[in-house]
FIKOLVEX-495805 format. One record per residue (C-alpha): residue number from 0; residue in three letters; z negated, y negated, x. Coordinates in pm, 1 decimal. Layout:
BEGIN
{i->NUM	aa->ALA	up->Z	north->Y	east->X}
...
***
This chain:
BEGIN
{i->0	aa->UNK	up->-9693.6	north->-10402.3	east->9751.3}
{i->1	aa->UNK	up->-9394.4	north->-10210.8	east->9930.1}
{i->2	aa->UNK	up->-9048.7	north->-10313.9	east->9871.0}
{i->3	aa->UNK	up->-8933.3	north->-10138.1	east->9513.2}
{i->4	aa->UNK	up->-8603.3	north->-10031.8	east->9669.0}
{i->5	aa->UNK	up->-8832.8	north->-9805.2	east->9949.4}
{i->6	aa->UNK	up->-8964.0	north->-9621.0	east->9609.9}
{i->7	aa->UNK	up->-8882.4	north->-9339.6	east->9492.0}
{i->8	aa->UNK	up->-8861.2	north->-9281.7	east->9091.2}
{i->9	aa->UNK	up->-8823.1	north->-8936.2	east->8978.0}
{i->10	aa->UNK	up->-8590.9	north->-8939.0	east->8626.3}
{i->11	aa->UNK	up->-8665.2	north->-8645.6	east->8428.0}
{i->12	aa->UNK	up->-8435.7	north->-8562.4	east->8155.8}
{i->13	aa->UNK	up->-8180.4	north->-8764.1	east->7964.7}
{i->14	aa->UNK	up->-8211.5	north->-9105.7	east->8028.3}
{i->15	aa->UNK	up->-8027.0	north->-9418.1	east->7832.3}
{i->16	aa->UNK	up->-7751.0	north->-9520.6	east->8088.5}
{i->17	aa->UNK	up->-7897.9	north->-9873.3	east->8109.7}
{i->18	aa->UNK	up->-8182.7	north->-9794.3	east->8201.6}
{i->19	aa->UNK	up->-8041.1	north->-9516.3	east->8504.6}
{i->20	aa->UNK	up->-7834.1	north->-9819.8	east->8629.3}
{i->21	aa->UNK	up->-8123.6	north->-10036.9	east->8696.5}
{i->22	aa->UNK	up->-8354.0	north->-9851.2	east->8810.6}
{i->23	aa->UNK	up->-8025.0	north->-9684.2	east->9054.9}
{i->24	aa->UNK	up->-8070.1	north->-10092.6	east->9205.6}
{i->25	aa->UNK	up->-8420.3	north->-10088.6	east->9204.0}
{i->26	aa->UNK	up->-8538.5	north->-9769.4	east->9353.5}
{i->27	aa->UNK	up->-8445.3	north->-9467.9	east->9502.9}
{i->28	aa->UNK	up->-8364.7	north->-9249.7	east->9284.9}
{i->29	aa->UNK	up->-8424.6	north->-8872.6	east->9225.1}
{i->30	aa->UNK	up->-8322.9	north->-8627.2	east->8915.6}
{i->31	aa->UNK	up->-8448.7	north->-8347.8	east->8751.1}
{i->32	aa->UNK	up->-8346.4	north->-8164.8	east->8416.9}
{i->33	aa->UNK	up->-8685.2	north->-8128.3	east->8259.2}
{i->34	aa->UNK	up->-9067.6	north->-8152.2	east->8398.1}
{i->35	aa->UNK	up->-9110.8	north->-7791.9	east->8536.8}
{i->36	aa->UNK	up->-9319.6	north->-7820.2	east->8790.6}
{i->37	aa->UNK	up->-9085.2	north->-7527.5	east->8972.3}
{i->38	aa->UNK	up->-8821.9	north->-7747.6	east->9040.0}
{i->39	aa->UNK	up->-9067.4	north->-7949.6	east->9221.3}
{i->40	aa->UNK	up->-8987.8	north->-7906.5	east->9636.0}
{i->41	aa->UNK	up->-9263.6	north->-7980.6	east->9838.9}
{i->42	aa->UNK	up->-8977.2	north->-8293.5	east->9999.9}
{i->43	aa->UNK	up->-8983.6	north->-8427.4	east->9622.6}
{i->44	aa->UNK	up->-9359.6	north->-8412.4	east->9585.1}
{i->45	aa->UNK	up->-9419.5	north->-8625.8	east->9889.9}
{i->46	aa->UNK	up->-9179.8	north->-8885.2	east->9792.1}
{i->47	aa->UNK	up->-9227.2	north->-8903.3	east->9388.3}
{i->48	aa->UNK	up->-9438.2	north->-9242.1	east->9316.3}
{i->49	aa->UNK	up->-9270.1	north->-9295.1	east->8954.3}
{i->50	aa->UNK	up->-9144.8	north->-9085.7	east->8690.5}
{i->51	aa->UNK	up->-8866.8	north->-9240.1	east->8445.6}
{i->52	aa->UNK	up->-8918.9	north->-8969.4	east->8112.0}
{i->53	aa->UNK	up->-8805.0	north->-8914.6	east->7752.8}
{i->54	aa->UNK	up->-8896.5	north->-8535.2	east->7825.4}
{i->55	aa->UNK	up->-9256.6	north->-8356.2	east->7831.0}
{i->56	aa->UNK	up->-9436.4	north->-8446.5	east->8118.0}
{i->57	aa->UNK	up->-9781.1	north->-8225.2	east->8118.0}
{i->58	aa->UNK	up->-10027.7	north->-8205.5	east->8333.4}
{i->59	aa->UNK	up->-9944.3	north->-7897.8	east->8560.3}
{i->60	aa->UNK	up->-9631.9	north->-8153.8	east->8609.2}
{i->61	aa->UNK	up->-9809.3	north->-8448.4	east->8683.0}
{i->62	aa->UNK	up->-10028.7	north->-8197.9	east->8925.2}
{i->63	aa->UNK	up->-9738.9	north->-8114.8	east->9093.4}
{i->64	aa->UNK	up->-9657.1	north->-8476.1	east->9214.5}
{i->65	aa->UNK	up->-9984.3	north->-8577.7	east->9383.0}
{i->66	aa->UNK	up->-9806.6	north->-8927.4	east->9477.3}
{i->67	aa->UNK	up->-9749.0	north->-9026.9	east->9165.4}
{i->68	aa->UNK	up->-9903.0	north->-9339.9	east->9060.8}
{i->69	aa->UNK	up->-9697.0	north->-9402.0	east->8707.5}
{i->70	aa->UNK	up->-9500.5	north->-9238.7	east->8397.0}
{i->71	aa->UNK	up->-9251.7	north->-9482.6	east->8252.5}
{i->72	aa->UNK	up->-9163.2	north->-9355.8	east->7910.0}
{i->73	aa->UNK	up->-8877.7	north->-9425.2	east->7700.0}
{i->74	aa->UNK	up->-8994.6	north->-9435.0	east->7351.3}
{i->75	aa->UNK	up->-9278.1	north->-9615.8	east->7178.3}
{i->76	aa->UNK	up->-9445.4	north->-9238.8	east->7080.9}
{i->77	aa->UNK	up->-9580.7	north->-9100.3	east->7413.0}
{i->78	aa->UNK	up->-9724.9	north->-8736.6	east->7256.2}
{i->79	aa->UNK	up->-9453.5	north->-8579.7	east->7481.3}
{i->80	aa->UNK	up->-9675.9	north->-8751.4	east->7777.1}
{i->81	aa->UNK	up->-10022.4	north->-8573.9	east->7886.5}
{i->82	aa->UNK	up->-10167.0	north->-8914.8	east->7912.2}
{i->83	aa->UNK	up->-10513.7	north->-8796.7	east->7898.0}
{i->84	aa->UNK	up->-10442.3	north->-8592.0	east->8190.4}
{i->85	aa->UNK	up->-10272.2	north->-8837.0	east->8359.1}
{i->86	aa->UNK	up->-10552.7	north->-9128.8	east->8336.9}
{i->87	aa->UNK	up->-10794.5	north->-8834.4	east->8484.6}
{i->88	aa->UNK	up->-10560.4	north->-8822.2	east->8802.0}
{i->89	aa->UNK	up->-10535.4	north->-9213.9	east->8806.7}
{i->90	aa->UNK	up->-10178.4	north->-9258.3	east->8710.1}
{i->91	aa->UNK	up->-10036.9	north->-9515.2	east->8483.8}
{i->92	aa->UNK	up->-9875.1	north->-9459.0	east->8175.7}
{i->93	aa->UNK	up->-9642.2	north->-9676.4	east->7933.5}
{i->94	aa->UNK	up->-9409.5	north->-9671.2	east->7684.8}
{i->95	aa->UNK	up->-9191.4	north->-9913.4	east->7480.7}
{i->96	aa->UNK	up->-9379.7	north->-10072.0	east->7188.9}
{i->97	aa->UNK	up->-9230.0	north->-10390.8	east->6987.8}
{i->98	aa->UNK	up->-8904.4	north->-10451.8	east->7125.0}
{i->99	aa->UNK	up->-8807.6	north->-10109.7	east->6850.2}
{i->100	aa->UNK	up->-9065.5	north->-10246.1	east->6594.9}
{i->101	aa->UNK	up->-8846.7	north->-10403.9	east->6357.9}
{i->102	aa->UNK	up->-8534.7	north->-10197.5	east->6340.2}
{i->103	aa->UNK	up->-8754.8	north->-9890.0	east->6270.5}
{i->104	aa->UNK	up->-8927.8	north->-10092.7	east->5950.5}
{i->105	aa->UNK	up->-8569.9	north->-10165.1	east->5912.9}
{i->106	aa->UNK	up->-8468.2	north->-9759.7	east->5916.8}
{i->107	aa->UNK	up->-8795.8	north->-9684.4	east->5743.6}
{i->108	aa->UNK	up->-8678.2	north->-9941.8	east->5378.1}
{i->109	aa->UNK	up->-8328.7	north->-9774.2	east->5433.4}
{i->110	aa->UNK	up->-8460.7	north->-9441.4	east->5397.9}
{i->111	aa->UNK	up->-8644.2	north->-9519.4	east->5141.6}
{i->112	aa->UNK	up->-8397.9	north->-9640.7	east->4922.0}
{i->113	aa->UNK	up->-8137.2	north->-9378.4	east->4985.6}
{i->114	aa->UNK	up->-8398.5	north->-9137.3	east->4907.1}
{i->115	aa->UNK	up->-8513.1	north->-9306.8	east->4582.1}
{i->116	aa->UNK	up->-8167.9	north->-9415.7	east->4440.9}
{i->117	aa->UNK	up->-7954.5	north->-9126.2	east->4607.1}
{i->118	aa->UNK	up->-7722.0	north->-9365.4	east->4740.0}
{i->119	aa->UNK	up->-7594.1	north->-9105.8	east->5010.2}
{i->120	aa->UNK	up->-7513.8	north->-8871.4	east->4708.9}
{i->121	aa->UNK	up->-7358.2	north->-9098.1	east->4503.6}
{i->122	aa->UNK	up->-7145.9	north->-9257.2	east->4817.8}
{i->123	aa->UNK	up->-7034.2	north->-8870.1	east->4884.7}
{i->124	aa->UNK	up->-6939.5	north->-8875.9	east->4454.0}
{i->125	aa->UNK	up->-6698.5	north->-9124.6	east->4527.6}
{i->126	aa->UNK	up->-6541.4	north->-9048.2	east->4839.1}
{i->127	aa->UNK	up->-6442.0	north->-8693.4	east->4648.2}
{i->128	aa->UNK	up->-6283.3	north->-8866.1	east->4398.0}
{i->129	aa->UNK	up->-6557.0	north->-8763.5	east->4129.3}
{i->130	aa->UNK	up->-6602.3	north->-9194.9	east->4008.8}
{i->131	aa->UNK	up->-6226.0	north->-9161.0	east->3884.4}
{i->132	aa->UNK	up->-6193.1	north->-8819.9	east->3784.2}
{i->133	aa->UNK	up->-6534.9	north->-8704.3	east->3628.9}
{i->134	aa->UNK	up->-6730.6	north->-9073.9	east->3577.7}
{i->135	aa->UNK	up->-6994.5	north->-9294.5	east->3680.4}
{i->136	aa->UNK	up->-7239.0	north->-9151.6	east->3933.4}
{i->137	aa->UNK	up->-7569.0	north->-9019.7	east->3749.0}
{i->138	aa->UNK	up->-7792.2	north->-9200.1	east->3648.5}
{i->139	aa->UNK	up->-8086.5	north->-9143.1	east->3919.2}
{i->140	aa->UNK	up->-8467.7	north->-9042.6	east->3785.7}
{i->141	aa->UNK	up->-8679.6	north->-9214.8	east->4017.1}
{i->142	aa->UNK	up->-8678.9	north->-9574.7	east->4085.2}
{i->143	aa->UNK	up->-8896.3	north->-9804.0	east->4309.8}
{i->144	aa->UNK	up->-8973.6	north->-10022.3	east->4003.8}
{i->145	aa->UNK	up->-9341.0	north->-9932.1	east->3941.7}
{i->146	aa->UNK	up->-9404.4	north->-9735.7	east->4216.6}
{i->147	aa->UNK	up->-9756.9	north->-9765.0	east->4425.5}
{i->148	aa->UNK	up->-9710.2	north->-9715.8	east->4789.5}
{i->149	aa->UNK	up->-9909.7	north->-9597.6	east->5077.4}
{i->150	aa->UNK	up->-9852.1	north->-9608.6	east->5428.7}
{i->151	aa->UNK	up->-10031.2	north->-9317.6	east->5677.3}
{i->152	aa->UNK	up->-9999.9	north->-9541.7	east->6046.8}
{i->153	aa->UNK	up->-10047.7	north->-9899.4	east->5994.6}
{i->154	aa->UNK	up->-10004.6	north->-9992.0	east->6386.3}
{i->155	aa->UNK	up->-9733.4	north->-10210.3	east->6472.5}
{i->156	aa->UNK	up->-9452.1	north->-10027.1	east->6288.4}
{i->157	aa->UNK	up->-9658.3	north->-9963.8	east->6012.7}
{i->158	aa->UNK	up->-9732.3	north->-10337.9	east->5944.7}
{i->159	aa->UNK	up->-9362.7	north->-10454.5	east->5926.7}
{i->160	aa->UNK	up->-9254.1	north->-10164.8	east->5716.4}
{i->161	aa->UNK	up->-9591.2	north->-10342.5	east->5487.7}
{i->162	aa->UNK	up->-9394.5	north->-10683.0	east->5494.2}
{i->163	aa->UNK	up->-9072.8	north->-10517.1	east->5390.6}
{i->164	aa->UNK	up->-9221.9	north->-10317.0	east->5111.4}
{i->165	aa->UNK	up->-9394.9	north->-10644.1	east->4985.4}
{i->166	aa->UNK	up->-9084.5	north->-10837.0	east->4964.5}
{i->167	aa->UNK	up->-9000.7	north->-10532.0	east->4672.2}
{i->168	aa->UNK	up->-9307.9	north->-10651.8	east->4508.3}
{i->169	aa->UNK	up->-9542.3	north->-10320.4	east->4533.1}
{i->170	aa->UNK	up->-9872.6	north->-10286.7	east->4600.3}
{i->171	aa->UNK	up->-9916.6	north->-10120.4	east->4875.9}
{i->172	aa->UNK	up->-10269.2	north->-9904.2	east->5039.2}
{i->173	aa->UNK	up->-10281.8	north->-9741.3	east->5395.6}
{i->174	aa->UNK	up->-10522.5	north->-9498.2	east->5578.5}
{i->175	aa->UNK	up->-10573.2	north->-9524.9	east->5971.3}
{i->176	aa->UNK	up->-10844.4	north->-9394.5	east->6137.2}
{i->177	aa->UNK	up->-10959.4	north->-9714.3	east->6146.3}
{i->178	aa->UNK	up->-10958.6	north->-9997.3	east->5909.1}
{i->179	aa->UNK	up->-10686.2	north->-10278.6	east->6064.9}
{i->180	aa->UNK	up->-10745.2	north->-10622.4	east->6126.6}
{i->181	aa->UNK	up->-10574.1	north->-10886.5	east->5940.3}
{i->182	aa->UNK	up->-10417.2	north->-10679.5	east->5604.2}
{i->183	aa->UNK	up->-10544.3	north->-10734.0	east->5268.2}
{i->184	aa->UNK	up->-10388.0	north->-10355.8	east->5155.3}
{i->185	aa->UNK	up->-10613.2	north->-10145.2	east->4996.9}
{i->186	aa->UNK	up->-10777.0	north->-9888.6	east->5293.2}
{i->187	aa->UNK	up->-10855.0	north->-9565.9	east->5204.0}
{i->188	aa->UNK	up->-11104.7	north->-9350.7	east->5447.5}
{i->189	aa->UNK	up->-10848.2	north->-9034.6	east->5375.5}
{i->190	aa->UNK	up->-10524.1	north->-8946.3	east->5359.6}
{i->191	aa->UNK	up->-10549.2	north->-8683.3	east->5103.3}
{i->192	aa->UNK	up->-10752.9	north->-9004.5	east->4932.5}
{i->193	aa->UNK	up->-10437.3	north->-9240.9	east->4967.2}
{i->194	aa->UNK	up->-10204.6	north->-8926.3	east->4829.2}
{i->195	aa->UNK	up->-10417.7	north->-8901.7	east->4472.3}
{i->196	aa->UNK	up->-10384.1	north->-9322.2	east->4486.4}
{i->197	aa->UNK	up->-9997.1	north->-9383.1	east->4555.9}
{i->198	aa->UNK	up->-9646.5	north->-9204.1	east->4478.8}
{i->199	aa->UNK	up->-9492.6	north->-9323.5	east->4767.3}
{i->200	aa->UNK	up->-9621.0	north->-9195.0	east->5117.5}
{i->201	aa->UNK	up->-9462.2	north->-9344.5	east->5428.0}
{i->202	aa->UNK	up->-9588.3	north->-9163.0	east->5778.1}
{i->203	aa->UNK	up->-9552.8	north->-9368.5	east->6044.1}
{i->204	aa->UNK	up->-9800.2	north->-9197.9	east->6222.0}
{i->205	aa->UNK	up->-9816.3	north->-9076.7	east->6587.2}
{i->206	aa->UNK	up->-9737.5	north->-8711.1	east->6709.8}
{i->207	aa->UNK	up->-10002.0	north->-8486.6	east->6857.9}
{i->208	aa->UNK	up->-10315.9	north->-8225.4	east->6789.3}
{i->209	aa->UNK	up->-10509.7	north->-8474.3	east->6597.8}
{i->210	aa->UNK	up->-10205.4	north->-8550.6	east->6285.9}
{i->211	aa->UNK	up->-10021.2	north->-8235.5	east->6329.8}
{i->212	aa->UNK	up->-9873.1	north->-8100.8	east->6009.4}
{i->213	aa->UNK	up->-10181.8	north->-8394.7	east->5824.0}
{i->214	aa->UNK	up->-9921.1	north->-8395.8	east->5574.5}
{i->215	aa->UNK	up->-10004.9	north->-8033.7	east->5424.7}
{i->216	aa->UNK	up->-9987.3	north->-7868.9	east->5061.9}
{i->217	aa->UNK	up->-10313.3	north->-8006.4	east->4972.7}
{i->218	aa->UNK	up->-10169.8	north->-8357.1	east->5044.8}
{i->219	aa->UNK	up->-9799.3	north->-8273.9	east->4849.5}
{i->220	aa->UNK	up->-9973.8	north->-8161.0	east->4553.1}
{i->221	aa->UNK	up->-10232.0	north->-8515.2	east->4556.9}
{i->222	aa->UNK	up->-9887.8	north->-8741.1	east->4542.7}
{i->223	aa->UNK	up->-9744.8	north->-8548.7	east->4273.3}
{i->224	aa->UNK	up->-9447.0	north->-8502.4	east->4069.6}
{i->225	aa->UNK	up->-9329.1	north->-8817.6	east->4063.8}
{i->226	aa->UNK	up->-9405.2	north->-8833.4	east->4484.3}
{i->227	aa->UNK	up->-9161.9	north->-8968.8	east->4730.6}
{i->228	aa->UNK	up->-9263.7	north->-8842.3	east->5072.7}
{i->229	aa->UNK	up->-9089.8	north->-9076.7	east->5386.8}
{i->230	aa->UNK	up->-9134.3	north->-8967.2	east->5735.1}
{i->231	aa->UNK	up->-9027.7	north->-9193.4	east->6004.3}
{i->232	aa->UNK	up->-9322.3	north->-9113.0	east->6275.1}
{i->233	aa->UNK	up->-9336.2	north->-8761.9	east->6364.2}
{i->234	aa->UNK	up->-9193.2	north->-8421.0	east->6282.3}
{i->235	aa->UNK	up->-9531.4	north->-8256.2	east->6369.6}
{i->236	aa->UNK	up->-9704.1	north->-8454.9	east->6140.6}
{i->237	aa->UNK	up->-9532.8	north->-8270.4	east->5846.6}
{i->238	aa->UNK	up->-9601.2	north->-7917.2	east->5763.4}
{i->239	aa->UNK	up->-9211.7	north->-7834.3	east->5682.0}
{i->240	aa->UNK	up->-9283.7	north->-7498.5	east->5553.6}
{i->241	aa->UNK	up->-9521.9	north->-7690.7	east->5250.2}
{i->242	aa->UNK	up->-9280.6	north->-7954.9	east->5218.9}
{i->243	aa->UNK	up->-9012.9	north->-7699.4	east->5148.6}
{i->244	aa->UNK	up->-9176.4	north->-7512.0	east->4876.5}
{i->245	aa->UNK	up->-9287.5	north->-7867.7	east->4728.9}
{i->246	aa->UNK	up->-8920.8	north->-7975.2	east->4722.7}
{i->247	aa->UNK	up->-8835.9	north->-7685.3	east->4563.0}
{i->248	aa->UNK	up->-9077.2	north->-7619.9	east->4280.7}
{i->249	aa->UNK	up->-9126.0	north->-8027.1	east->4210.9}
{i->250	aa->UNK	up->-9457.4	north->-8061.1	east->4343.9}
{i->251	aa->UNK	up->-9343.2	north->-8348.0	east->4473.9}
{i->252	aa->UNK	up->-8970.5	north->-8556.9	east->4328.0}
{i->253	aa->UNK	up->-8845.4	north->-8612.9	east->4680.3}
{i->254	aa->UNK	up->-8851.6	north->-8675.6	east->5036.0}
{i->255	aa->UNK	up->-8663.2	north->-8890.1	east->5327.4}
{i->256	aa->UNK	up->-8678.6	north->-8741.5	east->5676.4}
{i->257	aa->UNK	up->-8577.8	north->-8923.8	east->6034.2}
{i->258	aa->UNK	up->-8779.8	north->-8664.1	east->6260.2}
{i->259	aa->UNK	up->-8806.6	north->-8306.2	east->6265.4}
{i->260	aa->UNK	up->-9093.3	north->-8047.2	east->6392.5}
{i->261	aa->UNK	up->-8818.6	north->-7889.1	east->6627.3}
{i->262	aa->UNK	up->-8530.9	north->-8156.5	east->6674.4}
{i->263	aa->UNK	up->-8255.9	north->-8140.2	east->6725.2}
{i->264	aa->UNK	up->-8286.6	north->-7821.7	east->6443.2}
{i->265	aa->UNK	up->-8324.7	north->-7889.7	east->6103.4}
{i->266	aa->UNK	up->-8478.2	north->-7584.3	east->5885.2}
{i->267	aa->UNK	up->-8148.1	north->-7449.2	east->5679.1}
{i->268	aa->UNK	up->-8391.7	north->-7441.5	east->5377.7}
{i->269	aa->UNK	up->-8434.9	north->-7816.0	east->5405.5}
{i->270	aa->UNK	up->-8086.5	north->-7896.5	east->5474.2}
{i->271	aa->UNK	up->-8017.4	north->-7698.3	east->5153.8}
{i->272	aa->UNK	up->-8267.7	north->-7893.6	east->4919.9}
{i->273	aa->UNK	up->-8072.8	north->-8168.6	east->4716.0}
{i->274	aa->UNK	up->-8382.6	north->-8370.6	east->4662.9}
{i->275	aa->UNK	up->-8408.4	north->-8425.0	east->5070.9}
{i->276	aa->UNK	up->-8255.4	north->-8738.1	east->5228.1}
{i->277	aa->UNK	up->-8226.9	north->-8651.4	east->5605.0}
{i->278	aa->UNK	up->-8097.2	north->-8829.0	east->5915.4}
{i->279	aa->UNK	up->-8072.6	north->-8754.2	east->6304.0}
{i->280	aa->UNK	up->-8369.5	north->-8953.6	east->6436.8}
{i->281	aa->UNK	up->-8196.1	north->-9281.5	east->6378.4}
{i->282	aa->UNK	up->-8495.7	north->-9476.3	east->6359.4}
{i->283	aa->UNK	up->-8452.3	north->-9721.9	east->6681.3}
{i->284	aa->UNK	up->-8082.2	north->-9642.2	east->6719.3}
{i->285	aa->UNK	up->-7931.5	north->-9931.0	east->6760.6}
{i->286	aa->UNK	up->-7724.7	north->-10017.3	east->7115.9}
{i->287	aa->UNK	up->-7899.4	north->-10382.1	east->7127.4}
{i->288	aa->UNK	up->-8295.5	north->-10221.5	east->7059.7}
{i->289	aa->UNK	up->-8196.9	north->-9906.4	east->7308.7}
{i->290	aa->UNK	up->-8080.6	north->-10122.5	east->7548.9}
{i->291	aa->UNK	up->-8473.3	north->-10335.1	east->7498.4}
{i->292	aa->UNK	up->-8649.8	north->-10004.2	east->7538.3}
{i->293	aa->UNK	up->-8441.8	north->-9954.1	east->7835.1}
{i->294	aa->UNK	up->-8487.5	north->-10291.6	east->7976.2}
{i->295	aa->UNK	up->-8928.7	north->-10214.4	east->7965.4}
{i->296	aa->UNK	up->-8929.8	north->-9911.4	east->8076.4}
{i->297	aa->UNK	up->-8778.3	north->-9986.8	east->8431.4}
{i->298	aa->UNK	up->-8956.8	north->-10352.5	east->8427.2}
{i->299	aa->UNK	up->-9247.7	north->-10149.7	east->8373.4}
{i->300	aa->UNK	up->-9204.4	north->-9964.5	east->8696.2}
{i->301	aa->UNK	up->-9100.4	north->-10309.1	east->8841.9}
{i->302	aa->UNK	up->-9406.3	north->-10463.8	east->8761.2}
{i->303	aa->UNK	up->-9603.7	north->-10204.6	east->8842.5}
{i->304	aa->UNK	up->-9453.2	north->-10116.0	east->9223.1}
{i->305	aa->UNK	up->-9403.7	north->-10536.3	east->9300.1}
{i->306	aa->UNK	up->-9763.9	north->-10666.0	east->9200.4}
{i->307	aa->UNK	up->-9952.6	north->-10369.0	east->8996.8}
{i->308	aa->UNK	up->-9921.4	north->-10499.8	east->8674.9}
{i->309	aa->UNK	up->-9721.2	north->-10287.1	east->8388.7}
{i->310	aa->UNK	up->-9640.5	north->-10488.7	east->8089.1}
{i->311	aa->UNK	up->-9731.9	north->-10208.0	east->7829.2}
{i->312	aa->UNK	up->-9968.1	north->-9946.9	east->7944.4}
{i->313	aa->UNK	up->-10090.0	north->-9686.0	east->7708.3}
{i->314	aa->UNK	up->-10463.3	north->-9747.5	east->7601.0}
{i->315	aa->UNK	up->-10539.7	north->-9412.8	east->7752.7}
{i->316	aa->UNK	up->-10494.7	north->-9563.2	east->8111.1}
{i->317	aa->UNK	up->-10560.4	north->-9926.9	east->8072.4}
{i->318	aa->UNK	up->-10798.2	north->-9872.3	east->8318.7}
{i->319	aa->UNK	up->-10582.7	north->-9707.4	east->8607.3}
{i->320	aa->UNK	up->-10527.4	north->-9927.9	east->8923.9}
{i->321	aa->UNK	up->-10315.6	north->-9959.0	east->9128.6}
{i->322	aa->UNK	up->-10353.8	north->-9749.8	east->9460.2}
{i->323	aa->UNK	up->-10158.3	north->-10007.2	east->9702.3}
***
């Protein structure tokens, strides 16, 4: 293998500042706003062997590098990564799975409660001055006492959100694509099938053609009036515009949202709705996990560059080697 610091690594986009000032020692290091494959010179496209990325890389992109033998990205969710294309072209792809695992279960319970009990609402009640001047906070309709609930994404994420929601004492169902190993929660082989059976749907699922906008009208109107809706995967996987109208005519009682179809803008309609909980993509957004995700995605490009050997590829390019 050739000396890392004789590499070049091409950081597209934004990039957490730990991250830039390791891979600065590591490698040398090249910047570009966003993966256009315009702003590719034909000086960059000889040199480019890495790509550092929280930003779309697509395959005319990945085209337009024809050194590059890996995609380091920053984030457990890779949908913004063409990593189909990218295995057909031989180049390795990771992201940043487990060391974000818990604090999003973590997000995921939070959300969940603020959304059931209104605890945002009735902080904001006090704050005006409405506890002393107008009385207790309302009393709030929906509880979790009771509640069934069912998680669409039972991966990593989706299993320690499970252990949290056990600890409240509900029973809890799931739908994958698969059936997962080692669960004893009730599998359904749809997910309008685990809508009609729970009140409480949690996406953690992936973004991408195969779950966009899963969570439809169809699938509102199955979890019903007394629904909760919590989305801490992907925008895409929600159709907004359904989830709007639902909100609104009490299809379903109410919904938590961390991610967006279009982030960072939130549909006005949404924002208006009182029965919506929503936050800024908090999920992992803590300085110590950021700082983790950081930490793999440049000793992913270590590893690979010093002895070929990522420590999280994607499963779409397991199988890529390395070229040296």
């Amino acid at each position: 293998m050739t000396g890392t610091h004789d590499t070049t690594v091409l950081v597209v986009g934004p990039l957490h500042p730990h991250a830039a000032e390791r891979l600065g020692k590591a490698f040398r290091i090249e910047t570009l706003d966003k993966g256009d494959p315009a702003l590719v010179t034909p000086e960059l496209a000889a040199r480019v062997r890495g790509v550092a990325a929280n930003a779309v890389i697509d395959g005319p992109f990945i085209d337009a590098l024809p050194n590059l033998e890996i995609i380091a990205n920053f984030g457990v969710g890779y949908d913004k990564v063409d990593a189909v294309h990218a295995e057909s072209a031989s180049v390795m792809v990771t992201n940043t799975p487990d060391v974000l695992t818990e604090e999003v279960a973590d997000t995921a319970v939070g959300l969940l409660l603020d959304t059931v009990r209104e605890l945002p609402q009735a902080q904001a009640w006090l704050r005006a001055g409405k506890w002393a001047s107008q009385g207790n906070y309302p009393l709030t309709k929906l509880s979790l006492r009771g509640r069934r609930a069912g998680i669409f994404g039972l991966g990593r994420i989706g299993k320690a959100v499970g252990r949290r929601i056990e600890a409240f004492g509900l029973p809890i169902a799931y739908y994958n694509r698969n059936k997962a190993d080692g669960v004893a929660y009730d599998y359904y082989p749809s997910l309008l099938a685990l809508a009609e059976a729970v009140d409480t749907l949690i996406v953690i699922a992936p973004g991408g053609a195969g779950t966009e906008k899963a969570i439809n009208a169809e699938v509102l109107r199955a979890l019903g009036p007394d629904g909760v809706l919590i989305n801490i995967g992907r925008g895409s996987v929600v159709d907004e515009d359904a989830l709007i109208e639902a909100l609104g005519n009490g299809t379903i009682a109410a919904a938590g949202l961390d991610v967006f179809a279009d982030e960072p803008h939130v549909p006005q309609a949404l924002i208006d709705l009182p029965n919506a909980t929503l936050l800024p993509h908090v999920g992992s957004a803590s300085q110590a996990t950021r700082q983790a995700m950081a930490d793999l995605v440049v000793d992913n490009l270590i590893g690979w560059f010093r002895d070929g050997a990522p420590l999280t590829p994607v499963p779409e390019t397991i199988n890529v080697k390395s070229r040296i």
